[in-house]
C-alpha positions as CSV (number, residue, x, y, z in Angstrom):
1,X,-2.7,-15.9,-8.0
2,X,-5.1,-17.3,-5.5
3,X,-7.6,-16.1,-3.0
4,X,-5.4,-17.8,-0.2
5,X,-2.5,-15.2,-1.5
6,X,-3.8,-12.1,-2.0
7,X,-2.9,-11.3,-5.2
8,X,1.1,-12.2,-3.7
9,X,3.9,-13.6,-6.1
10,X,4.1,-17.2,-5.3
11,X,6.4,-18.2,-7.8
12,X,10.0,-17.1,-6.8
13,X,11.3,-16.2,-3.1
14,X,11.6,-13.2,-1.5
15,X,15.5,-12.4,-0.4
16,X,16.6,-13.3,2.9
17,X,17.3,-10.6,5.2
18,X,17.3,-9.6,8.5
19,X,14.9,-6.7,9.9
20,X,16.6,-4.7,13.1
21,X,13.4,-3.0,13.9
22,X,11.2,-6.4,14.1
23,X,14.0,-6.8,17.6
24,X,12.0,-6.5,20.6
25,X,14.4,-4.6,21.8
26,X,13.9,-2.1,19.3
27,X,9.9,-2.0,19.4
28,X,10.6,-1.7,22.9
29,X,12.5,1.6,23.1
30,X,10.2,3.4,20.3
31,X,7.4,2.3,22.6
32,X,8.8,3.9,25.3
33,X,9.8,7.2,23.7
34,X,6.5,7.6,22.8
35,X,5.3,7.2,26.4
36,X,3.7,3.7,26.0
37,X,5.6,0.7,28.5
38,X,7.4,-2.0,27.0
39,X,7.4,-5.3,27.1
40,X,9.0,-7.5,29.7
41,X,11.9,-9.6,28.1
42,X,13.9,-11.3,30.8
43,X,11.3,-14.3,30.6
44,X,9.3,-15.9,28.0
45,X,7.4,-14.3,25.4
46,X,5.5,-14.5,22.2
47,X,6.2,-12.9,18.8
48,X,5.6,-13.5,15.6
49,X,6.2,-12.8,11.8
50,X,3.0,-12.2,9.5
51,X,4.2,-13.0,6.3
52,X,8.1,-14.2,7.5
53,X,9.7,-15.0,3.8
54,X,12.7,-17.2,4.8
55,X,12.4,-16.7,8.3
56,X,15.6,-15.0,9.3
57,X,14.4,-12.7,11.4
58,X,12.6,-15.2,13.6
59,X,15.6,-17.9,13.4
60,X,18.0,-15.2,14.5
61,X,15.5,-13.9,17.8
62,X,15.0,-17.3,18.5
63,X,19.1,-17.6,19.1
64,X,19.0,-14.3,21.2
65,X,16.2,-15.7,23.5
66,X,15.6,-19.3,23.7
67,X,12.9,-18.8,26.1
68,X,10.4,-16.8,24.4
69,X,8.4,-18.3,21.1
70,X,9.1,-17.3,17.9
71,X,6.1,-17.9,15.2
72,X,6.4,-16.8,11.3
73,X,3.3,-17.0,8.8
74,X,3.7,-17.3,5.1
75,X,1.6,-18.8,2.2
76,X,4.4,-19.9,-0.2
77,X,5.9,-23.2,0.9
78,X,9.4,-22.1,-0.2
79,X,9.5,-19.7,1.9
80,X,8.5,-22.2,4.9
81,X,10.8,-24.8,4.3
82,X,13.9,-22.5,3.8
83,X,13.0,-21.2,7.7
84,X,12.7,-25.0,8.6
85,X,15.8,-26.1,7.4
86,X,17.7,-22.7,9.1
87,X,16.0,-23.9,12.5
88,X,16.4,-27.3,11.8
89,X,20.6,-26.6,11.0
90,X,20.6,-23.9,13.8
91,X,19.5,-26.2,16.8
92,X,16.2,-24.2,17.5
93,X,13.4,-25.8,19.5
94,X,11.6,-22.8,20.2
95,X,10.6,-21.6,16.3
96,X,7.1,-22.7,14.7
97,X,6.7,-21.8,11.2
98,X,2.8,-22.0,9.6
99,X,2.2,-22.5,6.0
100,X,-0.9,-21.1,5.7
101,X,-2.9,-17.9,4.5
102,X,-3.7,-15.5,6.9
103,X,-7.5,-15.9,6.7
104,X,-6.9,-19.4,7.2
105,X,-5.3,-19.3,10.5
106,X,-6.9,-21.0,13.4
107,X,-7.0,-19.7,17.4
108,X,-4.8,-23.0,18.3
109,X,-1.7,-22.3,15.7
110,X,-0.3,-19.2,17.4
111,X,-0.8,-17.8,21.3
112,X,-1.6,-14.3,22.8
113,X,1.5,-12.3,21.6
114,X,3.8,-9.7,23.0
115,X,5.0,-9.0,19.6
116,X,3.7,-8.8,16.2
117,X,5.8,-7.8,12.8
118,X,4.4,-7.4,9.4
119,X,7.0,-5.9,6.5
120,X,5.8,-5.0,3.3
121,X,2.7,-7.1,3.4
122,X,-0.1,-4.5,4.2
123,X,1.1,-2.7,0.7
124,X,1.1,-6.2,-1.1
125,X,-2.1,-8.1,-0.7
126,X,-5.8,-7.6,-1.5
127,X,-8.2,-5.5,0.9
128,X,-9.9,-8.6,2.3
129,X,-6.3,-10.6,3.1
130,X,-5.1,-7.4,4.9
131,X,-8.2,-7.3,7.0
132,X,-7.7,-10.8,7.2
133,X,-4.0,-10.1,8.9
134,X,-4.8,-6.5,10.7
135,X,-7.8,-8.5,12.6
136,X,-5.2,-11.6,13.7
137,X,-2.6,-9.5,14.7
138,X,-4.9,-7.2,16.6
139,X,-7.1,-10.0,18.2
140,X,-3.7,-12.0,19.5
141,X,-2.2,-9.0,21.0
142,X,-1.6,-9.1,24.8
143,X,-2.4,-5.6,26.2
144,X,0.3,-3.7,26.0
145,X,1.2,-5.9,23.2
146,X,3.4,-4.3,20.5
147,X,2.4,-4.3,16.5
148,X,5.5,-3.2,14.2
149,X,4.5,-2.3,10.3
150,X,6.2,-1.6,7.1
151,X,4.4,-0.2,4.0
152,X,4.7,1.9,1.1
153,X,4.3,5.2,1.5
154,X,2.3,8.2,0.1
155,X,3.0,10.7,-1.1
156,X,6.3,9.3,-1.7
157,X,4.9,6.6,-4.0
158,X,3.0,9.0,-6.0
159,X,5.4,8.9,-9.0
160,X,5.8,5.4,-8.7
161,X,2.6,4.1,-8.9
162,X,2.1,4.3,-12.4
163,X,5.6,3.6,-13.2
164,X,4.7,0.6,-11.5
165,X,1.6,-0.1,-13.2
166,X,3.0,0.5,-16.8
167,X,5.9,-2.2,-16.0
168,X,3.0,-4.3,-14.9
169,X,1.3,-4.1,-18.0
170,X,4.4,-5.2,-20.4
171,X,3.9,-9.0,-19.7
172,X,1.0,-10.9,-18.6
173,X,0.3,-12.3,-15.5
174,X,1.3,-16.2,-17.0
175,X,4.9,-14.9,-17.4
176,X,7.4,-16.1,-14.7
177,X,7.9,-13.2,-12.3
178,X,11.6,-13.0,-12.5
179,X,11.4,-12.5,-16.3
180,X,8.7,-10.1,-15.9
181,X,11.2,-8.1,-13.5
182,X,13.5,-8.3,-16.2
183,X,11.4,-7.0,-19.2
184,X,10.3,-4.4,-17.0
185,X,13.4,-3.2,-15.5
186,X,14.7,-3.0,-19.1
187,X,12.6,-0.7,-20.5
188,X,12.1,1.8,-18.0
189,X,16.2,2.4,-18.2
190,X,15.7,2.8,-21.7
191,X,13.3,5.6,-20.2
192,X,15.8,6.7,-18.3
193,X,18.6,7.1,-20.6
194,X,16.4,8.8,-23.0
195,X,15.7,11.1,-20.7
196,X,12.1,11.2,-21.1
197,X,9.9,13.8,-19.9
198,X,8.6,11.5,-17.1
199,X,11.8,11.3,-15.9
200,X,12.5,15.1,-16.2
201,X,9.6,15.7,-14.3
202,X,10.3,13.3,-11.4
203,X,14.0,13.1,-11.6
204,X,14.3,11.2,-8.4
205,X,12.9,8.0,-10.4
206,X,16.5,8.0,-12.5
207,X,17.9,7.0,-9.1
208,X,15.4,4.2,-7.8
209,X,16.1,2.5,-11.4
210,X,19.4,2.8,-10.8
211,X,18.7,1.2,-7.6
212,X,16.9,-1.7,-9.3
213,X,19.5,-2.3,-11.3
214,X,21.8,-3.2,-8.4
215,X,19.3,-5.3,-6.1
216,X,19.1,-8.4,-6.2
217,X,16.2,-9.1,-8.8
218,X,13.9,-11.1,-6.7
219,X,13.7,-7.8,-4.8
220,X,11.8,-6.5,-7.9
221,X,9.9,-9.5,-8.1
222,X,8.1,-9.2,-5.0
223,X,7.9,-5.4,-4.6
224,X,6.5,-4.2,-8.2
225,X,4.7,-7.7,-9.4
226,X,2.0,-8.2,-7.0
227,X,-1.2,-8.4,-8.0
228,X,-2.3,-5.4,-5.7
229,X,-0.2,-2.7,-4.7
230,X,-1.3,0.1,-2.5
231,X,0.9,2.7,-0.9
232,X,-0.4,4.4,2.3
233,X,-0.8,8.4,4.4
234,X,-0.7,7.9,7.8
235,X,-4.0,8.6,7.9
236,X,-5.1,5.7,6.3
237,X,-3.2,3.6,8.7
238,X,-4.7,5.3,11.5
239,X,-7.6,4.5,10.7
240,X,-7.0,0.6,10.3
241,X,-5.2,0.3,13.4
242,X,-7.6,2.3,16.3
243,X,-10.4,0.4,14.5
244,X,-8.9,-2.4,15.9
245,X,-7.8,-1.1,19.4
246,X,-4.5,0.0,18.1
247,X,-2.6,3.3,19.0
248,X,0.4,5.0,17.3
249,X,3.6,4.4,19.5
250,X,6.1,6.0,17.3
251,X,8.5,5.1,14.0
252,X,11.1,2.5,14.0
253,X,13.2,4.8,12.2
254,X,14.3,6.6,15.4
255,X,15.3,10.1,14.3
256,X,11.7,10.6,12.7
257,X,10.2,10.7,16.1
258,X,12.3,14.1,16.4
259,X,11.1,17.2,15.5
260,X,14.6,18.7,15.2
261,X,15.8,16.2,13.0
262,X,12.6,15.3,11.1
263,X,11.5,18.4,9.9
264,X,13.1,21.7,8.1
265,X,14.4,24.4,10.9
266,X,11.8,26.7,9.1
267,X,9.0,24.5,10.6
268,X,10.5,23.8,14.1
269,X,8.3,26.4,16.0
270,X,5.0,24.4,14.2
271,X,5.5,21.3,15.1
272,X,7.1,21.5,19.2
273,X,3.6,23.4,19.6
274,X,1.6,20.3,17.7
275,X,-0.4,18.7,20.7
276,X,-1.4,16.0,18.5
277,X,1.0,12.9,17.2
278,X,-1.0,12.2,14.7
279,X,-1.4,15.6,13.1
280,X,2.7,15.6,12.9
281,X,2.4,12.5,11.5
282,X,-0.1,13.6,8.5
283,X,2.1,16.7,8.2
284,X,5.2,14.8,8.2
285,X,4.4,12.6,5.0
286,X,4.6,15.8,3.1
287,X,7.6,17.3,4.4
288,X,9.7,13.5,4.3
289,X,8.2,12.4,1.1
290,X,9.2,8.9,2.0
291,X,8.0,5.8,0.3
292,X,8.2,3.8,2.9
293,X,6.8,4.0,6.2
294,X,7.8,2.0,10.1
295,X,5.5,2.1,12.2
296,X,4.8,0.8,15.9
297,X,1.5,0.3,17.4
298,X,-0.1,-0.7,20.4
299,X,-3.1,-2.1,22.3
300,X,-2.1,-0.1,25.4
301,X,-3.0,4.1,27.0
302,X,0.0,6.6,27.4
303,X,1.5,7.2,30.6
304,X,0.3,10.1,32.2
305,X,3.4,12.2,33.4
306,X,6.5,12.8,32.6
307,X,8.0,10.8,36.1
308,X,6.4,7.9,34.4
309,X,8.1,8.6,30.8
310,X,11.5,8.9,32.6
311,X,11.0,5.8,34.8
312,X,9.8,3.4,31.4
313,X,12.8,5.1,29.9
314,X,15.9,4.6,32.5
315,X,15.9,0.7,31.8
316,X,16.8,1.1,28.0
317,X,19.6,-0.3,27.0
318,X,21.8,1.4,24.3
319,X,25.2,-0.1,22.6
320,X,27.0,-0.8,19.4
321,X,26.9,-3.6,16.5
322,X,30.6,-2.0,15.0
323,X,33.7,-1.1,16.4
324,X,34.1,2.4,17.5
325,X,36.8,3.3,14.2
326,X,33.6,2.2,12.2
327,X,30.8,4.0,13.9
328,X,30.0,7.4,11.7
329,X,30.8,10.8,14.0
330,X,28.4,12.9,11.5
331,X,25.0,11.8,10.0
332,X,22.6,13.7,7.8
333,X,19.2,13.8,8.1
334,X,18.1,15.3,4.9
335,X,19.0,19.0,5.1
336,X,19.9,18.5,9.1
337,X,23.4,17.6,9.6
338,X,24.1,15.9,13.2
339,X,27.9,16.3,14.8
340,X,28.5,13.4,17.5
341,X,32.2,15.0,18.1
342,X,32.4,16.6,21.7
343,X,31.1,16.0,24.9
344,X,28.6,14.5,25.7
345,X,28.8,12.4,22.6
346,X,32.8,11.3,22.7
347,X,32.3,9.8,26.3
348,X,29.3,7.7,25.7
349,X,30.6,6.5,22.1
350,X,33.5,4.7,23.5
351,X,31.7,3.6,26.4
352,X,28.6,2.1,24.7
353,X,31.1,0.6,21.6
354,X,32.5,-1.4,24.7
355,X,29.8,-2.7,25.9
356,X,25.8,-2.4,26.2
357,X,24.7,-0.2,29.0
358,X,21.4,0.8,30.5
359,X,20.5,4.9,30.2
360,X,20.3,4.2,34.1
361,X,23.4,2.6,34.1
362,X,25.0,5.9,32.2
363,X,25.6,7.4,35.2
364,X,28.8,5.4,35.9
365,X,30.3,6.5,32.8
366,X,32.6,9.8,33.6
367,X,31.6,12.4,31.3
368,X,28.2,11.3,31.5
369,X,28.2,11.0,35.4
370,X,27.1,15.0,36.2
371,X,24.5,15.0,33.4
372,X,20.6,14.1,35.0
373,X,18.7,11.2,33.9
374,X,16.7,13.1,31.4
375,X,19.6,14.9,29.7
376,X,21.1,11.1,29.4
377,X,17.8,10.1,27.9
378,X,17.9,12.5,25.1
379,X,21.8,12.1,24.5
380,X,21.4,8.4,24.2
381,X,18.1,8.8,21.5
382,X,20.0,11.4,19.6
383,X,22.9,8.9,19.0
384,X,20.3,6.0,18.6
385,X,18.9,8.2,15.6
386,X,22.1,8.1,14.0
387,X,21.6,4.0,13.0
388,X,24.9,2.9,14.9
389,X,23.9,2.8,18.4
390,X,21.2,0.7,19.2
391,X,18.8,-0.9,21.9
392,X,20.1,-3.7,23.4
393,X,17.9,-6.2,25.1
394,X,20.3,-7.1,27.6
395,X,23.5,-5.2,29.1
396,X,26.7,-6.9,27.5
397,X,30.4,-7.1,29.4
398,X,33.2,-5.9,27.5
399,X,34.9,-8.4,25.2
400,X,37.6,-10.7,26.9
401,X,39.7,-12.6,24.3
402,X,39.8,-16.6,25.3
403,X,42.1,-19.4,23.8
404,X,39.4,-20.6,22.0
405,X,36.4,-19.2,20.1
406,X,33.1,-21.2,20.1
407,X,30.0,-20.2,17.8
408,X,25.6,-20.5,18.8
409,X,24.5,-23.2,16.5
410,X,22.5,-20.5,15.4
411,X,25.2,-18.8,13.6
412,X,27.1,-22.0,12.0
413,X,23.4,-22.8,11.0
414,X,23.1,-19.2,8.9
415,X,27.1,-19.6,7.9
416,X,26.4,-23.0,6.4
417,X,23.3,-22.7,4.9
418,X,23.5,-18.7,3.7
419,X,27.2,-18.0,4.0
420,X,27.7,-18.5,0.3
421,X,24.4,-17.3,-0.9
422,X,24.1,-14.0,0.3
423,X,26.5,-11.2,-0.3
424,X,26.0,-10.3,3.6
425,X,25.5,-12.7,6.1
426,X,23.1,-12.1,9.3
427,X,24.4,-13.8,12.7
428,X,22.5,-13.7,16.1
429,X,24.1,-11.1,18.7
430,X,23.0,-13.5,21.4
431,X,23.8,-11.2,24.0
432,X,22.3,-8.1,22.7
433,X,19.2,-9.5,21.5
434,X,19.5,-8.5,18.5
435,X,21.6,-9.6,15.1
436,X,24.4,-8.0,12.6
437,X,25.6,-8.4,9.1
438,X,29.2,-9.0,7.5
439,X,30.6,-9.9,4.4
440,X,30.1,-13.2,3.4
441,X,33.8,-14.2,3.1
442,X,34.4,-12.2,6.7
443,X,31.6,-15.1,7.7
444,X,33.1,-18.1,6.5
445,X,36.5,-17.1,7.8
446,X,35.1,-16.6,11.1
447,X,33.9,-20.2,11.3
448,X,36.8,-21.1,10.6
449,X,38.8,-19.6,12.8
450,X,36.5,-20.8,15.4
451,X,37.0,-24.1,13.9
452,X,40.3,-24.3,12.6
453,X,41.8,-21.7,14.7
454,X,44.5,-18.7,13.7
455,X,46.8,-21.2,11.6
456,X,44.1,-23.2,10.3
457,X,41.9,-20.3,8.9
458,X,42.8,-18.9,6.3
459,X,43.2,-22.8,4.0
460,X,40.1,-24.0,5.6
461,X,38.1,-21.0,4.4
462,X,39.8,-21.1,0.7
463,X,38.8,-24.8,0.6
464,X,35.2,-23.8,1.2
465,X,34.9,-20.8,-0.7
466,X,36.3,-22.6,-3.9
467,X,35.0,-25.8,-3.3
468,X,31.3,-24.8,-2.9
469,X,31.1,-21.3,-4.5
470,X,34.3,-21.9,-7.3
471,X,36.5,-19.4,-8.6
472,X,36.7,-15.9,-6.8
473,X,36.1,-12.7,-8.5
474,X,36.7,-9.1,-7.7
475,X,35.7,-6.3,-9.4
476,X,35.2,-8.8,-12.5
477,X,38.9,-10.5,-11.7
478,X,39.4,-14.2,-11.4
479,X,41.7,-14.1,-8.0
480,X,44.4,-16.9,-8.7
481,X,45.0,-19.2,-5.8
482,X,47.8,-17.0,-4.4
483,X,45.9,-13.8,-4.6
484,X,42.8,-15.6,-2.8
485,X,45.1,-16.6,-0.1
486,X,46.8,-13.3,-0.3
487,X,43.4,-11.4,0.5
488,X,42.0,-14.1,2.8
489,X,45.0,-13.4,5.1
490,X,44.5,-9.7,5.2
491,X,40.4,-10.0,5.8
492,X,41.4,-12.5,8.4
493,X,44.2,-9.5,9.9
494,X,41.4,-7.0,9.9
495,X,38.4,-9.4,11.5
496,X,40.9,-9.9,14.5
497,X,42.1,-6.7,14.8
498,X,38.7,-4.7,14.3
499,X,35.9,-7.0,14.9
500,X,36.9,-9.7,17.2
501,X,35.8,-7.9,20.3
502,X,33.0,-6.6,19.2
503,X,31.8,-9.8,18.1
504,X,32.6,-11.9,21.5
505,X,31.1,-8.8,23.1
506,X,27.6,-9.2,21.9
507,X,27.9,-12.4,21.7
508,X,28.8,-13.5,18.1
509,X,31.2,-15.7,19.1
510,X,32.4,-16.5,22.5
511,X,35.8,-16.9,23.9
512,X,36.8,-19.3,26.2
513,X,39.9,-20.4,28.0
């Protein structure tokens, strides 16, 4: 562990995912529920990834908007070259990854920003490192410029803490970090089956080990083995962020910024009369117990009235990343239980699983036509807090099927480089702005049909899977060739007749004549 680091794992990589709420898009529409303006994305901007692991979130933005800059940050080279090569492979010439630690960054390696993301890292790193990152962020932000961080949590970590610290203590720090996951993930499901009386006392820990076990182990490796761990109240961040200029927009986890769905019914009354965000926010930890916060900031002041709120509001754009038979009609919010059956709800589903629209726009959509622009407002955030509609940087046209399919180099990048390392693979929604996730096998037969076409599909992707990735096993059964072709075929059936569309929609894929 060096100074440079922080106290951070440098010897194994962090997994490779994609983070919806680092979209602009998305910082944009909690910004502007929470009364503060949004960005400008219809021409070049600036964002950038404080402490980007492999880079996938950056590399897939970069695809959506080839005119705006995309910058990650990260002290393990690893990490850098794995984003190079998926820029390099994906045809980007507007990414910039630095290989550097954060107190060592320089005015001339990154601009004034629009957009600043941070995951996990305020919770992993020494006191003086996260200074170190709160002051760059904070001192490259434009006005109005938009920081987005995830942390742990209190008092949701309070169990966990010395959970954490007493699978800390089994190895020393000379022990590779992987095997330390390992040792430490062992014994504390020992714990668990044993029942112990830690575990009987806190009997939601029995469920994050059995969490662990499923992850992928690096996950482990990076969240429980760092040197520091801290896990934060809102207070706390507060404080760090307005001493740097920085106000509380709102959570990126939409349906938290709702009183109705955030909070018991018993407590309703108490918090519409709260004044204060930041006194629901202190509240809320208690009532949530989460362990891990998303939060937006912002160098900018509130609008003043309510005209104002509406007009930064109207230009949202709201739409789907599934099909419609895939999007969930009820969602629970802890004890809260939200039915999107019924008017308005059934109209704007299957209009907005179609095709992107603007909360402006909605007013074209019959059933939605006789409601006013503030009703519209709230029906479209209540159905964004359900995780299956979401903002949309740009207004998408409804899918219209082609001869041929054609891919971004983006995408054939992330399919050849990830397609048969990841279970899921993340692909740029070029149109939306933002990206999605499917199966790994969907994702290699999709190139291939873009490649090989309908016929040619289905052999193309069996030479690849078992050519790079060997035999193919399900539920712990060696598929023989004829079953592998047998359930190629029907994931191929189902990728046409479900997700197609949706896919040349926002711009997956295109189709062309």
């Amino acid at each position: 562990m060096t100074t440079q680091t922080g106290g951070y794992v440098t010897d194994v990589a962090y997994v490779a995912e994609f983070y919806g709420d680092h979209a602009p898009a998305h910082l944009n529409m909690t910004a502007a529920a929470g009364g503060y303006r949004p960005r400008p994305l219809d021409g070049p901007f600036a964002w950038c990834d404080y402490g980007c692991g492999n880079g996938v979130s950056a590399i897939l933005l970069a695809g959506c908007f080839p005119d705006a800059k995309f910058y990650g940050v990260d002290f393990l080279p690893e990490h850098i070259r794995t984003a190079e090569t998926l820029a390099l492979r994906g045809g980007l010439n507007n990414t910039t990854f630095i290989c550097k630690g954060f107190a060592d960054l320089t005015p001339a390696d990154i601009p004034a920003l629009d957009f600043a993301v941070m995951h996990g890292v305020l919770s992993w790193i020494d006191e003086p490192t996260r200074n170190a990152v709160l002051d760059d962020a904070a001192k490259r932000l434009k006005p109005g410029g938009l920081l987005y961080t995830g942390c742990n949590a209190m008092p949701g970590w309070a169990a966990k803490v010395p959970l954490r610290n007493m699978i800390y203590s089994l190895s020393p720090d000379s022990t590779a970090t992987l095997e330390r996951a390992r040792i430490g993930l062992a014994w504390i499901k020992k714990l668990k089956d044993a029942q112990v009386k830690y575990f009987r006392d806190y009997p939601a820990l029995a469920e994050l080990v059995d969490n662990l076990e499923r992850l992928d182990p690096r996950y482990m490796a990076h969240e429980y083995f760092n040197q520091h761990l801290r896990a934060f109240y809102f207070a706390e961040l507060r404080m760090l962020m307005e001493t740097r200029g920085l106000k509380f927009a709102g959570s990126a986890t939409v349906f938290l910024n709702m009183v109705d769905l955030a909070v018991p019914q018993a407590l309703y009354e108490e918090f519409r009369t709260m004044t204060s965000r930041n006194e629901l926010e202190a509240k809320r930890d208690f009532i949530r117990n989460e362990t891990f916060r998303r939060d937006v900031w912002i160098k900018a002041e509130p609008v003043k009235t309510e005209e104002e709120w509406l007009t930064i509001n109207l230009p949202q754009i709201f739409g789907t990343l599934k099909p419609l038979a895939l999007i969930e009609k009820s969602v629970a919010f802890g004890d809260v239980q939200l039915s999107y059956e019924g008017e308005p709800f059934d109209a704007l589903m299957g209009a907005l699983s179609r095709q992107g629209v603007s909360i402006a726009n909605m007013d074209q959509i019959k059933g939605i036509d006789a409601l006013s622009a503030l009703t519209r407002v709230d029906a479209a955030r209540l159905m964004a807090a359900g995780g299956d509609i979401v903002a949309f940087a740009r207004e998408t046209q409804a899918a219209k099927r082609g001869k041929k399919l054609s891919i971004p180099a983006v995408n054939r990048g992330m399919i050849k480089e990830l397609g048969l390392k990841l279970p899921k693979v993340p692909l740029a929604a070029v149109h939306a702005g933002t990206a999605l996730e499917l199966p790994n096998i969907d994702a290699v037969l999709l190139l291939a049909l873009v490649d090989k076409g309908p016929a040619g599909a289905v052999e193309s992707a069996h030479k690849t899977l078992t050519s790079e990735a060997g035999d193919i096993i399900i539920g712990g059964k060696t598929l023989s060739k004829a079953d592998t072709v047998t359930l190629l075929t029907q994931r191929l059936n189902t990728l046409d007749a479900v997700w197609l569309d949706k896919l040349i929609e926002v711009g997956v894929v295109s189709a062309e004549n």
